[in-house]
C-alpha positions as CSV (number, residue, x, y, z in Angstrom):
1,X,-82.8,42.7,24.3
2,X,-80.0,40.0,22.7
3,X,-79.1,40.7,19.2
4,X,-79.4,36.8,17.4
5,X,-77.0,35.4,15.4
6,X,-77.2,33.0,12.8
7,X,-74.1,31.1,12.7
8,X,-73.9,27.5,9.7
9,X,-72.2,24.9,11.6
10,X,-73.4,22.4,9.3
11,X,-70.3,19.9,7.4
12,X,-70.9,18.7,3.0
13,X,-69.1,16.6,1.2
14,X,-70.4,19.0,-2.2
15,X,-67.6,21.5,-3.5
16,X,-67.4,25.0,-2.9
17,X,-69.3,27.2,-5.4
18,X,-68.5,30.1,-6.6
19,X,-68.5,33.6,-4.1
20,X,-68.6,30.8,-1.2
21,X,-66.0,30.9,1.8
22,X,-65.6,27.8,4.0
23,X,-67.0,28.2,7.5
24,X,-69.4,30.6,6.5
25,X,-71.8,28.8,4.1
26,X,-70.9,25.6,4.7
27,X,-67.7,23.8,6.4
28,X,-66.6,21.6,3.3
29,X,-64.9,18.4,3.6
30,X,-64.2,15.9,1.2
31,X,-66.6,12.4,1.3
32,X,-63.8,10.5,2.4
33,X,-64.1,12.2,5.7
34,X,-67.5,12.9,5.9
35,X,-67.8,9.2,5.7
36,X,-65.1,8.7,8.1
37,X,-66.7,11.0,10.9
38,X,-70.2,8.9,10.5
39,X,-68.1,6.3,11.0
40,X,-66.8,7.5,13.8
41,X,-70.2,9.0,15.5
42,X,-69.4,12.7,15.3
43,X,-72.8,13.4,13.8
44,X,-75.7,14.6,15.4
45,X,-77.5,14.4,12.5
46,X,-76.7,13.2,8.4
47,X,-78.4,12.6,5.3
48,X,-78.0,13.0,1.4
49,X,-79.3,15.4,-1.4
50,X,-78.1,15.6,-4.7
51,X,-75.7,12.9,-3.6
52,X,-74.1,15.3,-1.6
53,X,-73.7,14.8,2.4
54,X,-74.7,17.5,5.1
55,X,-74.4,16.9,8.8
56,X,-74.0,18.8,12.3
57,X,-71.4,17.6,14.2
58,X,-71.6,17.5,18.0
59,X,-68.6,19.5,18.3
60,X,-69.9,22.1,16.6
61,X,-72.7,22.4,18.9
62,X,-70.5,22.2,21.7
63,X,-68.6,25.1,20.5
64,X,-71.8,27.2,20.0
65,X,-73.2,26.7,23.6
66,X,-69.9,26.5,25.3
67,X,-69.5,30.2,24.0
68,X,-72.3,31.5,26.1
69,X,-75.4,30.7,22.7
70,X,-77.8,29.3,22.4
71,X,-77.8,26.5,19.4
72,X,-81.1,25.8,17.5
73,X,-81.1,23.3,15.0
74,X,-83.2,23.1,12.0
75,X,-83.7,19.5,10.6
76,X,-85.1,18.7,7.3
77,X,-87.1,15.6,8.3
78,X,-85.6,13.5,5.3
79,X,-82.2,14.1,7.0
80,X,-83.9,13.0,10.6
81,X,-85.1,10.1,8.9
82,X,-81.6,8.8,8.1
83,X,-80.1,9.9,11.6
84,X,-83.0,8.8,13.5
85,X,-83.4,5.6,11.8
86,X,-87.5,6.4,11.0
């Protein structure tokens, strides 16, 4: 039997609250380069809520599968909407 592991690879432009620590809630960036890395195509996914961004990067799924896990990605289908273009 494998033991599963939740691991948050997900990106937001929204600051850190309180009790929080970066890369294990969230990984926070600033807009700027949220903004930037849409620009640029690093996202498999994107969208906005309470004009905040959230995203999954590609690398970050890379990382996850290239260390021997399996990544399973939960979309919220506003956020698909945006990415997907529905």
């Amino acid at each position: 039997m494998q033991c599963v592991i939740f691991v948050n690879f997900v990106d937001t432009s929204r600051p850190i609250s309180d009790g929080e620590v970066p890369g294990r809630e969230y990984h926070f960036v600033s807009k700027r380069e949220f903004e930037d890395d849409v620009a640029e195509g690093q996202f498999v996914e994107y969208g906005e809520y309470e004009k905040q961004l959230f995203g999954t990067k590609l690398e970050a799924i890379r990382q996850i599968v290239n260390s021997g896990k399996v990544c399973v990605l939960n979309f919220h289908p506003q956020v698909c909407a945006v990415s997907c273009g529905v």
